[in-house]
N, C-alpha and C positions, 0 to 999 in steps of 0.2 A: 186418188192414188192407187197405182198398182196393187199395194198387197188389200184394198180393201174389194176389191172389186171380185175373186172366187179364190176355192180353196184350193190349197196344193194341191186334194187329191182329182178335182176337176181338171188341172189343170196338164198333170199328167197325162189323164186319159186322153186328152186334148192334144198334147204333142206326139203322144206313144197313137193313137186308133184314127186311120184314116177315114171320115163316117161313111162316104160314098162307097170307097172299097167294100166296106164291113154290107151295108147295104144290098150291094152286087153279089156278094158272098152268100147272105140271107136268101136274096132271090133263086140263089142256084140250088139252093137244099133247099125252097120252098117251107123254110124255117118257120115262117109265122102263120103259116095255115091251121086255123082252128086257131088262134090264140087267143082272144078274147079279152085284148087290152093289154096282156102283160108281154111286152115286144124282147126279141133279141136283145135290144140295148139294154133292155131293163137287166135282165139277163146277164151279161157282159159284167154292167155296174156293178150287180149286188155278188158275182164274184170273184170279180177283182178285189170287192170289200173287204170277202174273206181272205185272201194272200193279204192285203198290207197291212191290212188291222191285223189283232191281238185275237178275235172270234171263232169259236171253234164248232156253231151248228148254225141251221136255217134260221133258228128266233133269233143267234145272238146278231146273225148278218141283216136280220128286219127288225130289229129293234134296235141296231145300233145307227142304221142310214134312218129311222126314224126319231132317235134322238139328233138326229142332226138338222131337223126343223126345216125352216127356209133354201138351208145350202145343199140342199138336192136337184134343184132347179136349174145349179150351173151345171150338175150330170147330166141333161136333159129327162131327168124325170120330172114326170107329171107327178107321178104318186109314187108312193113305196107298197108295194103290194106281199100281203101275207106267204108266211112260209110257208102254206102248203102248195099253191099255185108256185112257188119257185121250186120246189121239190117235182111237184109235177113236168114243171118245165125242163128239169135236169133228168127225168125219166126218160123224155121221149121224143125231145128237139134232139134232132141229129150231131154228135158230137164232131161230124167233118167239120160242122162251122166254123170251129174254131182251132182245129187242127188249120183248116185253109185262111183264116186270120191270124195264126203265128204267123205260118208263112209269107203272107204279104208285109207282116208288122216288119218281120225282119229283113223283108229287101226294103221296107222304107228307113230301116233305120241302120241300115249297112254301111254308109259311107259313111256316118257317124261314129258306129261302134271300131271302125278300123284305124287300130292305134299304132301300125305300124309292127312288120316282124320282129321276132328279136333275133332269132338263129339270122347266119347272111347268107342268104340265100336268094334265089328267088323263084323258088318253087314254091305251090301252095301245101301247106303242111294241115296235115287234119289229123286229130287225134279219134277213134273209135272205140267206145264200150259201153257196156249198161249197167243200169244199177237195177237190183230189185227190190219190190215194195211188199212188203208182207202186208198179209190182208187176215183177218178175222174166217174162216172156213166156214162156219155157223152162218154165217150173215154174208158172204161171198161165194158160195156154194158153187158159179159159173167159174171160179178162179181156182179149184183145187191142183194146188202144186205137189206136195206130199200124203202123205197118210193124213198127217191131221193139221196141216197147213195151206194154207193158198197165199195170191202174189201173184203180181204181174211186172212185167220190167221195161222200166224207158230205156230203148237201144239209142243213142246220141251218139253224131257227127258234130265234134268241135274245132272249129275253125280256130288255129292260130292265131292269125291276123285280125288281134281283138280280142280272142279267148269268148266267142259268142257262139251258140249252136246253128250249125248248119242245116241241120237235118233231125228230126227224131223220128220214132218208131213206137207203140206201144204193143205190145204182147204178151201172152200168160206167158207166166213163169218158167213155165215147164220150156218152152222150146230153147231149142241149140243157137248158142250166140254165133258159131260158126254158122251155119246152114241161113240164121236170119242176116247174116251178116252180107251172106252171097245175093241174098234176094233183097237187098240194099241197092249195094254196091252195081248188080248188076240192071236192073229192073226199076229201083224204085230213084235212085239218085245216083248217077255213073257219074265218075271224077273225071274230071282234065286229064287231058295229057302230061306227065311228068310229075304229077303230083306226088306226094308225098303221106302215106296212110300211114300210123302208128297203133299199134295194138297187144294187149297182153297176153299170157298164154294160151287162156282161152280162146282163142280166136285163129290157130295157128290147123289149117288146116289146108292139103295139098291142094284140094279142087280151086280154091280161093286163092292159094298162091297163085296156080298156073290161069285161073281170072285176070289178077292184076297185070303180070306180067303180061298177058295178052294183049291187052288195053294201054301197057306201056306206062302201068302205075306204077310207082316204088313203096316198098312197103319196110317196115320196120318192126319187129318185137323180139318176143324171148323164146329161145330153145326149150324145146320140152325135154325132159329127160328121157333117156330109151328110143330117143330116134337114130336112125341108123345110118347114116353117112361116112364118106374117106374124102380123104384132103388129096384135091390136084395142086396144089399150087400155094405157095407161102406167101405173104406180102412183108413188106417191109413194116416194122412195128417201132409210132415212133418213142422217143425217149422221154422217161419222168412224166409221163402225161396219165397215169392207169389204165393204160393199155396191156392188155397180156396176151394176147395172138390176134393173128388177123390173117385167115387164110380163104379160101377160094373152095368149094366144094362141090359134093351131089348128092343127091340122098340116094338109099338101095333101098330093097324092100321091095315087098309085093305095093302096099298102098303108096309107094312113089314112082309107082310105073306112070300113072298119069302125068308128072313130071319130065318122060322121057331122058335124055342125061341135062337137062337146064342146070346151068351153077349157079348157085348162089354163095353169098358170104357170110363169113361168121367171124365177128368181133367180139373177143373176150376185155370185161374192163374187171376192174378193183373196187368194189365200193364201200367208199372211204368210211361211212357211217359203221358196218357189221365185218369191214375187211375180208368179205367172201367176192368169190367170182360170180360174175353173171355173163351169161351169153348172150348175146342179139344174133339175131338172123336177121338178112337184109338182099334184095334184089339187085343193091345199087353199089355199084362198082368205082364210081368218080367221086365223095364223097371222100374225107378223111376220116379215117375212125375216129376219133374225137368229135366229130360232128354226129356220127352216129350215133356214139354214144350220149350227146347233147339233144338229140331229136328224142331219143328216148325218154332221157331225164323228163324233157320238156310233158310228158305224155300226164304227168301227176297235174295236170289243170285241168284236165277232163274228170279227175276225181274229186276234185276243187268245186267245180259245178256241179258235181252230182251233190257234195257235200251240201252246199249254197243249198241247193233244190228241196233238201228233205230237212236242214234245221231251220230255214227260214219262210218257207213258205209250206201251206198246208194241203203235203203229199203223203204223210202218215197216218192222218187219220179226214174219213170219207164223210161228207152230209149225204148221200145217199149209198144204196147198197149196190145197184144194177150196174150192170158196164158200160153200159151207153153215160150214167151219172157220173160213173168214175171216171170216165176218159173227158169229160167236160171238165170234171176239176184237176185233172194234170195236165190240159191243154191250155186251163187258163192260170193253169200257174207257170208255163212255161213262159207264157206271155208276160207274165208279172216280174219272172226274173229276167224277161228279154227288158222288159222297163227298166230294170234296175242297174242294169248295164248300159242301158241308153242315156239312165241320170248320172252314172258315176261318168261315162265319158264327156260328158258337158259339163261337169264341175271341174275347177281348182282347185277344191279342199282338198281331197287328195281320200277319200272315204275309203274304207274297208264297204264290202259291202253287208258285214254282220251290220256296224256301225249305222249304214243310211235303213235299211229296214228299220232299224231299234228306233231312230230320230222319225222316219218318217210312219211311224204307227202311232208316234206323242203329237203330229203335226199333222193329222190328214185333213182336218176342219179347219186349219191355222188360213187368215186369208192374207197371206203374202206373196211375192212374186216368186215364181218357181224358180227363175235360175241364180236371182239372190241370194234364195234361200239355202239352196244347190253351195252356194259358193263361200255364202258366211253364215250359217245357218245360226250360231249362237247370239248373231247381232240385236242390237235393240231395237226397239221399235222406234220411225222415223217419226214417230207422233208421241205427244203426250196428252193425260187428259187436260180439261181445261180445269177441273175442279176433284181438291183431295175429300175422300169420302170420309165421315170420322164416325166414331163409335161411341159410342157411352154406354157404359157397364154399369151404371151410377153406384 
């Protein structure tokens, strides 16, 4: 029978990690030279172990695949090898590995995670921003962000279509979300045409406006205070909708010279929750403000995944200290929750994804079929024993 035959958490790895890609990937960063038995894969396994499990160091992630006896063999592990060689291996194997196996993970798992837009449209809509990861400065010495603080920050591109990451970025702390944002956008992962970027204040910066617009991207966020603009032009504003102006502009100023006189738009809305105004800024003129303001809205799921990222999988706190080790363990947590996404879009339960983490960290060794399990996870078992065991306490 299906569930007896490997465990869920084999069996993930299995649908989620192409082995050949991973393979190819390894050979291009010449990953396992010098490794002396304990292979990428191994690698891979014991931290992904750490994301779905409950483990919070190197012994608890080799004594917990070692408690798990026999059912290592469906991860292709030959052996479970001690935490100091996996420490070593997080020192010094090249973290692109698996920066370059997100990437692939998530074009194989793309037509799957695409659940259909919700705004109607049909431009691709990306939401843009980073979160930051405080770090211990004593023990992260490479990562100093303040006086007596360090951090570093996943910069992510979130695709709407699906709510999955596009793109990430990892960098200290310290640098400019704008300035990293340019060297994204323009260099590292250039958008479509007609596309649709959305982004918070931070991020509201001329040289980067007059990028997008160049490129023929549409972009979307919120007015800074103290910028300095006049109104050419009124729009129609429509009715009962929380709309409060909607007019046609330019910015002045010395720093909007680089703009030349370009217009843009400014939609003022009501929001309903604190009944203050807010402003967007926006490049895109065919659009009704109501949609604008809904592109906006929409932008709180990139904070949703950042959320996801730092209570449920382990990007808080580090098994090693070096930045080559840290960036392994936020490249393979990205991958963990690219998995999690991959499992929620193949079920019909209908899962939160706090929800499938908390189930699937009581079920990693469980040997039943992943997408039954996926679909009615609290079901019984299809088998009984043949015989009741009894007790005597006498």
């Amino acid at each position: 029978m299906t569930h007896k035959t490997t465990s869920l958490f084999a069996q993930i790895i299995h649908h989620l990690i192409d082995l050949p890609t991973f393979e190819r990937i390894v050979r291009r960063h010449q990953g396992e030279k010098h490794s002396k038995g304990f292979s990428c894969w191994d690698q891979l396994v014991a931290m992904l172990f750490l994301h779905f499990s409950a483990v919070t160091s190197l012994r608890e992630i080799v004594g917990g695949l070692r408690t798990a006896a026999g059912k290592v063999s469906h991860l292709r592990l030959k052996k479970v090898h001690g935490h100091s060689t996996l420490a070593y291996a997080n020192e010094h194997r090249p973290w692109e590995i698996y920066q370059d196996l997100f990437f692939a993970t998530l074009e194989r798992c793309r037509s799957t995670l695409r659940t259909g837009q919700r705004l109607r449209f049909k431009n691709k809509l990306i939401s843009m921003d980073s979160t930051t990861i405080s770090l211990c400065l004593s023990l992260f010495q490479w990562a100093k962000f303040r006086q007596t603080k360090g951090g570093v920050k996943v910069h992510c591109l979130l695709d709407h279509d699906g709510y999955f990451p596009e793109f990430a970025h990892i960098t200290e702390a310290k640098k400019s979300d704008s300035k990293i944002a340019r060297l994204i956008l323009s260099q590292l992962h250039r958008l479509p045409p007609a596309s649709i970027i959305v982004f918070d204040r931070a991020y509201v910066d001329f040289t980067l406006f007059k990028n997008l617009s160049d490129d023929n991207v549409f972009f979307v966020t919120r007015l800074k205070e103290g910028m300095n603009w006049r109104v050419i032009r009124h729009r129609e504003v429509p009715k009962n909708r929380g709309i409060l102006r909607d007019d046609e502009i330019v910015f002045e100023g010395q720093a909007a010279a680089v703009l030349g006189q370009q217009t843009f738009r400014i939609v003022s809305i009501l929001v309903e929750q604190t009944g203050e105004e807010m402003t967007l800024l926006t490049n895109n003129f065919s659009f009704g403000a109501t949609t604008i303001a809904k592109i906006y809205k929409d932008r709180w799921n990139i904070e949703i995944f950042f959320k996801t990222l730092k209570q449920h999988l382990k990007v808080k706190t580090f098994v090693g200290e070096t930045e080559n080790a840290l960036k392994i363990q936020i490249w393979t947590a990205m991958i963990a929750v690219l998995g999690m996404k991959y499992m929620k879009a193949l079920s019909t339960y209908g899962w939160s994804l706090s929800n499938l983490v908390a189930f699937l960290r009581l079920n990693l060794f469980t040997y039943r079929d992943l997408l039954a399990w996926l679909n009615n996870p609290i079901a019984e078992p299809a088998w009984e024993p043949d015989m009741q065991i009894s007790f005597d306490f006498g």
